[in-house]
C-alpha positions in Angstrom: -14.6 -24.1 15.8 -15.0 -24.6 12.2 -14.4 -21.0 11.2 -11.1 -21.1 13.2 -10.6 -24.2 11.0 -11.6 -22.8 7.8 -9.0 -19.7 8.4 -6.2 -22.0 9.8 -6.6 -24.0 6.5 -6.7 -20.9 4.3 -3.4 -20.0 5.8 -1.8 -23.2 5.4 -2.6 -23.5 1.9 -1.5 -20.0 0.8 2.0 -21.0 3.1 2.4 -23.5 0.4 2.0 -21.9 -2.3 -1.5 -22.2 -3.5 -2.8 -19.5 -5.6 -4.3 -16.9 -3.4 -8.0 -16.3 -5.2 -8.3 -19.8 -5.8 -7.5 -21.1 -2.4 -9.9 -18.1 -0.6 -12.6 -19.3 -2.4 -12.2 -22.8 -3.1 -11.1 -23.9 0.4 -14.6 -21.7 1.5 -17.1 -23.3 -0.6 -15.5 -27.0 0.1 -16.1 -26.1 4.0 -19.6 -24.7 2.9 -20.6 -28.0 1.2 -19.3 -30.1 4.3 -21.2 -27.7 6.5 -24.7 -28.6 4.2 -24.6 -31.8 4.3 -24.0 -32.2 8.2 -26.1 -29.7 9.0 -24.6 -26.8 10.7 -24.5 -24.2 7.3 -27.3 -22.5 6.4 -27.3 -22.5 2.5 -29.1 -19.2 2.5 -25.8 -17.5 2.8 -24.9 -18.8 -0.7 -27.9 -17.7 -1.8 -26.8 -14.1 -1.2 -23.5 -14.8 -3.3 -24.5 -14.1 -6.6 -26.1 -10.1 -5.7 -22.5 -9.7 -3.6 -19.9 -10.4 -6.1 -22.3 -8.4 -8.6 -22.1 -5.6 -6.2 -18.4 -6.2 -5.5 -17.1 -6.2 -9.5 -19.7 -3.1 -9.9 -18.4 -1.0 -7.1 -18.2 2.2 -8.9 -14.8 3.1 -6.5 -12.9 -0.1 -7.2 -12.6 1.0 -10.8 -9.7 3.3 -9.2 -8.3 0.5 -9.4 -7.2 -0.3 -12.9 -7.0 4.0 -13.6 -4.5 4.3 -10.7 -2.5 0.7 -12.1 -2.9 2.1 -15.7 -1.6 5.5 -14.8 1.7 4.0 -12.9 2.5 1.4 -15.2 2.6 4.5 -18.1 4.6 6.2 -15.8 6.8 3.3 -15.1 7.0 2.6 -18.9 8.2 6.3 -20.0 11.1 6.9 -18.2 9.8 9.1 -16.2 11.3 8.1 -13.0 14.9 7.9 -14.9 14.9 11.5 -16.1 13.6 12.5 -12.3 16.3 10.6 -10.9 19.3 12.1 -13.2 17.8 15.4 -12.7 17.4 15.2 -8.8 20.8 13.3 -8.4 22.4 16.8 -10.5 20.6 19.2 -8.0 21.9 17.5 -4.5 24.7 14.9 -5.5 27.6 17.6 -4.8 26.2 17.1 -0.7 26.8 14.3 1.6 24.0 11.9 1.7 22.6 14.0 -1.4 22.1 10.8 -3.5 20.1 9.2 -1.1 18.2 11.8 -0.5 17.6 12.7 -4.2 16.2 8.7 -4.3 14.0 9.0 -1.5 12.4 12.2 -2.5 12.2 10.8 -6.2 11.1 7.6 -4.7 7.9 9.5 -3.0 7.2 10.8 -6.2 7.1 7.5 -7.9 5.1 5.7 -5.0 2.5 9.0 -6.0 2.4 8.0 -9.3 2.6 4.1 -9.6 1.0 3.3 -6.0 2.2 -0.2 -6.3 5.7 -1.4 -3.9 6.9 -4.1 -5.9 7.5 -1.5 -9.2 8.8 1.3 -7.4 11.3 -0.7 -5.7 12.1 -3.1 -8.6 12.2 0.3 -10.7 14.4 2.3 -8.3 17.0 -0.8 -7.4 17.3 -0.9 -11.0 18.3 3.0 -11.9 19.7 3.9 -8.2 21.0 1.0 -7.0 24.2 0.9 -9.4 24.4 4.7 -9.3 24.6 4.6 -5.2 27.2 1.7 -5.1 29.5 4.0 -8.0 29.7 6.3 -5.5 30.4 5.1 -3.4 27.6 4.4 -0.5 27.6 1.6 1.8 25.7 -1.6 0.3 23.7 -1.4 3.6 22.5 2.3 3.3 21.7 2.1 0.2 19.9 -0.9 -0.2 18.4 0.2 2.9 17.0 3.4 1.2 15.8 2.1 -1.8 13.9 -0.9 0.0 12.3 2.0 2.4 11.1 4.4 -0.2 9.8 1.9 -2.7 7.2 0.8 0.6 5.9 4.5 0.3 3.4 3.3 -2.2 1.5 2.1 0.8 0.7 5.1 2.1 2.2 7.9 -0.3 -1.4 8.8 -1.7 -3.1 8.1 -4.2 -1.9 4.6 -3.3 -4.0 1.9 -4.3 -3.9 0.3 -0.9 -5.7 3.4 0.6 -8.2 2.8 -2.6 -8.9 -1.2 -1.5 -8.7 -0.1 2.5 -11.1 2.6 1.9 -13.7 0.7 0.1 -13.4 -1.9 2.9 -13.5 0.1 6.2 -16.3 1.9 4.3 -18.6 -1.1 3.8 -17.3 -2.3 8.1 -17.8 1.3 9.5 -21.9 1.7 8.0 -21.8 -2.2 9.3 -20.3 -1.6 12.6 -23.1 1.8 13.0 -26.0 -0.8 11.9 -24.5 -2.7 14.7 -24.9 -0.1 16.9 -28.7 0.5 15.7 -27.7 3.8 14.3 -29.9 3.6 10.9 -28.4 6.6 8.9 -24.9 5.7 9.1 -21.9 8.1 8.3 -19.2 6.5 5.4 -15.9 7.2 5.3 -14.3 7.4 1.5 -11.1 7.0 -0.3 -10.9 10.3 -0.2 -10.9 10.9 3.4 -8.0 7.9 3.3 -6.3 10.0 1.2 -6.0 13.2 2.8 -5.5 11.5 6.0 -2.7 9.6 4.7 -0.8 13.2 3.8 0.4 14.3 7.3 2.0 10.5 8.3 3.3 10.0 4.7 5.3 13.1 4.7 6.5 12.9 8.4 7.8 9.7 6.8 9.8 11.1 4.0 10.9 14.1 6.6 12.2 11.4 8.7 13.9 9.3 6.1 15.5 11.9 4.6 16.9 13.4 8.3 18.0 9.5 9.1 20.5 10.3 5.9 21.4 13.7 6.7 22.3 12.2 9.8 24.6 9.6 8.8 26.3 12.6 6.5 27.2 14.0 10.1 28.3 10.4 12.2 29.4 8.5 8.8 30.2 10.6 5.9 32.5 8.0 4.4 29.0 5.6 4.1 27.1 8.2 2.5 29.7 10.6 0.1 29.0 13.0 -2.3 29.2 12.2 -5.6 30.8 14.1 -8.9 29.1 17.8 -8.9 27.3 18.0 -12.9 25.8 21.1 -13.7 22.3 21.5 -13.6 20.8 22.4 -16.9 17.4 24.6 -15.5 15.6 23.7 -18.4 16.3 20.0 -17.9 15.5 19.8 -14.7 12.3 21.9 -15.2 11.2 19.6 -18.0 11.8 16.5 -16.0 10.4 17.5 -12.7 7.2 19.4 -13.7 5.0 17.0 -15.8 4.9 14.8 -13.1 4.5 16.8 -10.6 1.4 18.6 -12.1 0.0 15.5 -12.9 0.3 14.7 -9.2 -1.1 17.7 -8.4 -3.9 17.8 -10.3 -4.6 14.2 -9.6 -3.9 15.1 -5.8 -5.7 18.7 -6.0 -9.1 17.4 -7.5 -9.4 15.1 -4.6 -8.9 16.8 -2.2 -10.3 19.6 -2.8 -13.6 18.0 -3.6 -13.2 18.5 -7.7 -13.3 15.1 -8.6 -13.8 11.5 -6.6 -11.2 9.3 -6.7 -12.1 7.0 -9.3 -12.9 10.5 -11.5 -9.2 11.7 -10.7 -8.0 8.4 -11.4 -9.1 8.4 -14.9 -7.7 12.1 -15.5 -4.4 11.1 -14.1 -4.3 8.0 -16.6 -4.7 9.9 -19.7 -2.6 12.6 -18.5 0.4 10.0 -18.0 -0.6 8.6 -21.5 -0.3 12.6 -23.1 3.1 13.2 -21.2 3.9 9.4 -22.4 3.3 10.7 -26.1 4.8 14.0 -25.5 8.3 12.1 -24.1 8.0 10.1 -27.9 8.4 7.7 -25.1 5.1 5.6 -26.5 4.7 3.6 -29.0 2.3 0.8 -30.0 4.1 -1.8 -29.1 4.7 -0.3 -25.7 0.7 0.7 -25.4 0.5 -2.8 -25.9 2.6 -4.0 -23.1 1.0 -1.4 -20.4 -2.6 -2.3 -21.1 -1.5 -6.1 -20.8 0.3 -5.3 -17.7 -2.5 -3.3 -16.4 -5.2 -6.1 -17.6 -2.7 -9.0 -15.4 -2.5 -7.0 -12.1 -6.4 -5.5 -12.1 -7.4 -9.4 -12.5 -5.0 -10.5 -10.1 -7.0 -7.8 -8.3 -10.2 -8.7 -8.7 -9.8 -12.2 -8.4 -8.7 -12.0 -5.0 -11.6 -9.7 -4.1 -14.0 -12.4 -5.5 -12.3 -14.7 -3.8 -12.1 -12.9 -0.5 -16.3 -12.2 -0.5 -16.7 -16.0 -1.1 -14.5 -16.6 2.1 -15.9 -13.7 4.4 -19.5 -14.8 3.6 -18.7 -18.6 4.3 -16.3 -17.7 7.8 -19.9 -15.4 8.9 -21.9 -17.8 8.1 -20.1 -20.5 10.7 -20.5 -18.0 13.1 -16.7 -16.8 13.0 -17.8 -12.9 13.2 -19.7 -13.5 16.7 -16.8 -16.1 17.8 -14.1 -12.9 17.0 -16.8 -10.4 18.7 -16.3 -12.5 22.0 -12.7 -12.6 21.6 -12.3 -9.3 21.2 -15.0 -8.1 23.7 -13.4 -10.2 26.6 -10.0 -9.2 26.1 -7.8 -7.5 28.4 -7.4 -3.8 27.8 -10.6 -3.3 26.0 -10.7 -1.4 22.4 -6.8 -0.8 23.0 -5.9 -4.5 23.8 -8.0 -5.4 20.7 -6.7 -3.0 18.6 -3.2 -4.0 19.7 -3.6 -7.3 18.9 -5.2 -6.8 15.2 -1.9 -5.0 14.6 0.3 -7.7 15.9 -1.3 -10.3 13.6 -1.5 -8.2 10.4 2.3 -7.6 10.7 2.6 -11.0 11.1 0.4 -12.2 7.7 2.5 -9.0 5.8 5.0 -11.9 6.2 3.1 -14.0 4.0 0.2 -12.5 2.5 0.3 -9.0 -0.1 -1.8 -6.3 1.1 -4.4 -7.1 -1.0 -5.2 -10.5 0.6 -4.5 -8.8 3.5 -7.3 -6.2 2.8 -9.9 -8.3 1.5 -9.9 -11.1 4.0 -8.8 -9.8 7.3 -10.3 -6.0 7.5 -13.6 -7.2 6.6 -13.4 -9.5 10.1 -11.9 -7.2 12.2 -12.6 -4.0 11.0 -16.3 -3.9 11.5 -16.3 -4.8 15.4 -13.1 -2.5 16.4 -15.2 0.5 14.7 -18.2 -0.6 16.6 -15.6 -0.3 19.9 -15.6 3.5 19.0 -12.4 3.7 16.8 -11.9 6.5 13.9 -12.0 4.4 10.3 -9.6 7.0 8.9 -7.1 6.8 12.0 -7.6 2.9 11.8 -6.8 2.6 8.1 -3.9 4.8 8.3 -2.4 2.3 10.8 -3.1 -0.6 8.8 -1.3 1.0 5.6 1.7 2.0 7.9 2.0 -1.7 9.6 1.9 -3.4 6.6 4.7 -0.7 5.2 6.7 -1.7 8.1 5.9 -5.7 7.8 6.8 -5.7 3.9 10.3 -4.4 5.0 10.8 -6.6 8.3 14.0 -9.7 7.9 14.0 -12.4 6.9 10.4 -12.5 4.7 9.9 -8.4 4.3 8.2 -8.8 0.3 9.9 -5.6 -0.3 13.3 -7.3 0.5 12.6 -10.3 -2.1 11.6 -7.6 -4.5 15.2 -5.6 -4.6 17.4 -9.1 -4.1 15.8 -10.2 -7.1 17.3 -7.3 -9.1 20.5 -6.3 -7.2 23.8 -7.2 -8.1 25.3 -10.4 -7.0 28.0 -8.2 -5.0 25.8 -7.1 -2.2 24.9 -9.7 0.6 21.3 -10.8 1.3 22.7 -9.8 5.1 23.5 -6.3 3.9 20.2 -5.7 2.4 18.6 -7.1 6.1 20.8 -4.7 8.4 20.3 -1.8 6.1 16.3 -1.6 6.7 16.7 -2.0 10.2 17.0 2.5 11.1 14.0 2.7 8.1 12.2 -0.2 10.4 12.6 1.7 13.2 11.5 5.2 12.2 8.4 3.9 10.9 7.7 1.4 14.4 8.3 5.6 15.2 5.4 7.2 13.3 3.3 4.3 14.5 3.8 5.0 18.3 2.8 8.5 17.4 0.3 7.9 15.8 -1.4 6.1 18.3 -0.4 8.7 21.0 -1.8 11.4 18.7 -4.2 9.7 16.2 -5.0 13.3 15.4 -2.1 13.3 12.7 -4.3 11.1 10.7 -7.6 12.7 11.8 -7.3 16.5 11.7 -6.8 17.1 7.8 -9.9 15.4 6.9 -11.7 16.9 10.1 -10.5 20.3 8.8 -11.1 20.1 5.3 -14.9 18.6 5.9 -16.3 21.7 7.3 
């Protein structure tokens, strides 16, 4: 009873606005010290604290991390996603529904590069957002769009979400074998995340992009085609391959075994830096703005993490692990029910928690005794990224939607922002239902590629 107490406070705390880090680990060590002195916490656990956030900060995959937020922000910083956009909107603005299509596919491309929602959809509401409205698209749709694509960055690899996921479900799934007296236990990496992220990603965009084609069919006056420009071939050309090679090679060296992801992640940070200084696009004042921004958001990062260990290892220690074991082992439906039910209340936190807390303080409970149940870690993170995708964009507390009404215009409606993620809502609830009637869309690549 006191681990449900310990999580029950956790979440009423971060409901009111305590710092997330803080309150993970400062609520656990206060229920720790009451524990000690009544007797019913054994302080060997905090023995074990030091050599685990040691581990933790020294985890040679985490330092993705930084690489993949350094690499974005560079990115984000050098116009890149500008000259894509211009250059995309030029190529299909002439069609119906081209604009919106030329944002989500340039959209995709950004959540590839910057792996973080709340820059790609601050960054796209800010250069498509007026454009779309000029021309004259429904508020809904295209708010609708923009909110949708910028969520990408949750599964679009090589998305830092899939980097914290993997690190976690790896650590549960050699756990969850131990469990199972299995002493030379598989691992799953980031890598594996990654490639088993490509399949559901793209069906994503594919769908996304036939939602708008769509409404150029039923509703051609919400979705009209804007001025024809010419396209200059040169222009677009120098726009649209830098990125896209650095993608690719970032991308490439994964998965085809070249490079691990925290290797590819450093490659693809000084290769947005080169293409930043090739642009003329950096300066030192600007250096100094992305390594700032880069140093903020890896703390905020690792802060949480350290956090998050503190609070896992007090909530095991109180016996919460074996309480959610019993839970989950007499529930209705078996690894199915429990599954089902995991989903339901991570949607549900994506209401008021990021991913990251969402990652480090949730997955670690859960993760380890639904892969001791017999389910894939590659199929299971792949449904965690797409759920939280889908709870970021869900009315009336979707982060995503807070993200692009903080820097849209005063002329579209908070309402018109809600109803135009509701199609984008339901394609992805879509792709979820398939993938849990054919978890081989997550599976096979990595399967494939492993032998």
């Amino acid at each position: 009873m006191i681990a449900i107490w310990l999580f029950l406070t956790v979440c009423t705390l971060l409901m009111l606005g305590y710092p997330v880090a803080f309150t993970l680990a400062g609520t656990a060590l206060a229920f720790a010290a009451v524990g000690i002195l009544m007797g019913g916490f054994d302080p060997s656990y905090l023995t074990a604290l030091p050599g685990r956030l040691f581990g933790t900060v020294s985890n040679a995959t985490l330092i993705a991390v930084p690489l993949f937020i350094l690499m974005g922000v560079i990115l984000e910083k050098s116009k890149v996603a500008e000259e894509l956009l211009i250059n995309m909107a030029r190529v299909f603005g002439g069609l119906r529904g081209g604009l919106g299509i030329s944002v989500i596919l340039v959209g995709m491309l950004l959540a590839a590069s910057t792996g973080i929602v709340g820059a790609t959809v601050v960054t796209m509401g800010l250069l498509s957002l007026p454009a779309m409205l000029r021309s004259g698209y429904h508020p809904a749709v295209a708010t609708g769009t923009i909110t949708a694509t910028g969520t990408l960055g949750q599964i679009i690899p090589p998305s830092i979400a899939l980097v914290l996921l993997g690190d976690i479900l790896s650590s549960a799934y050699q756990r969850a074998q131990l469990s199972m007296n299995i002493f030379n236990p598989k691992t799953v990496s980031v890598g594996d995340l990654f490639v088993g992220a490509l399949i559901p990603g793209l069906v994503l965009v594919a769908l996304y992009v036939f939602y708008i084609l769509a409404l150029a069919v039923v509703r051609p006056h919400w979705v009209p085609a804007s001025r024809a420009e010419p396209v200059n071939t040169a222009s677009l050309l120098k726009g649209l391959l830098p990125p896209l090679a650095l993608i690719s090679v970032v991308l490439g060296s994964i998965l085809g075994g070249a490079a691990t992801p925290t290797e590819a992640a450093a490659v693809g940070a000084v290769g947005a830096l080169v293409l930043a200084f090739g642009k003329r696009e950096m300066d030192w004042q600007r250096l100094q703005e992305v390594v700032l921004s880069t140093l903020r958001t890896t703390c905020m990062v690792f802060m949480i993490l350290i956090g998050a260990s503190v609070f896992s290892l007090v909530f095991r220690g109180f016996g919460g692990e074996e309480l959610i074991h019993a839970f989950f082992a007499d529930m209705p439906g078996g690894v199915m029910g429990a599954t089902l039910v995991v989903m339901a209340v991570i949607f549900l936190l994506g209401f008021i928690l990021d991913f990251i807390e969402i990652t480090f303080v949730v997955v670690p409970i859960v993760a380890p005794i639904l892969l001791a149940m017999g389910l894939d870690p590659i199929w299971l993170g792949i449904m965690i990224a797409i759920n939280l995708q889908t709870s970021f964009l869900t009315p009336p507390f979707g982060f995503a939607l807070f993200y692009l009404r903080g820097v849209a215009p005063a002329s579209v409606p908070t309402a018109a922002i809600y109803r135009g993620v509701i199609p984008f809502i339901i394609i992805q609830l879509l792709v979820l239902v398939a993938l849990w009637i054919w978890p081989s869309l997550a599976t096979w690549l990595p399967e494939t590629l492993s032998q």
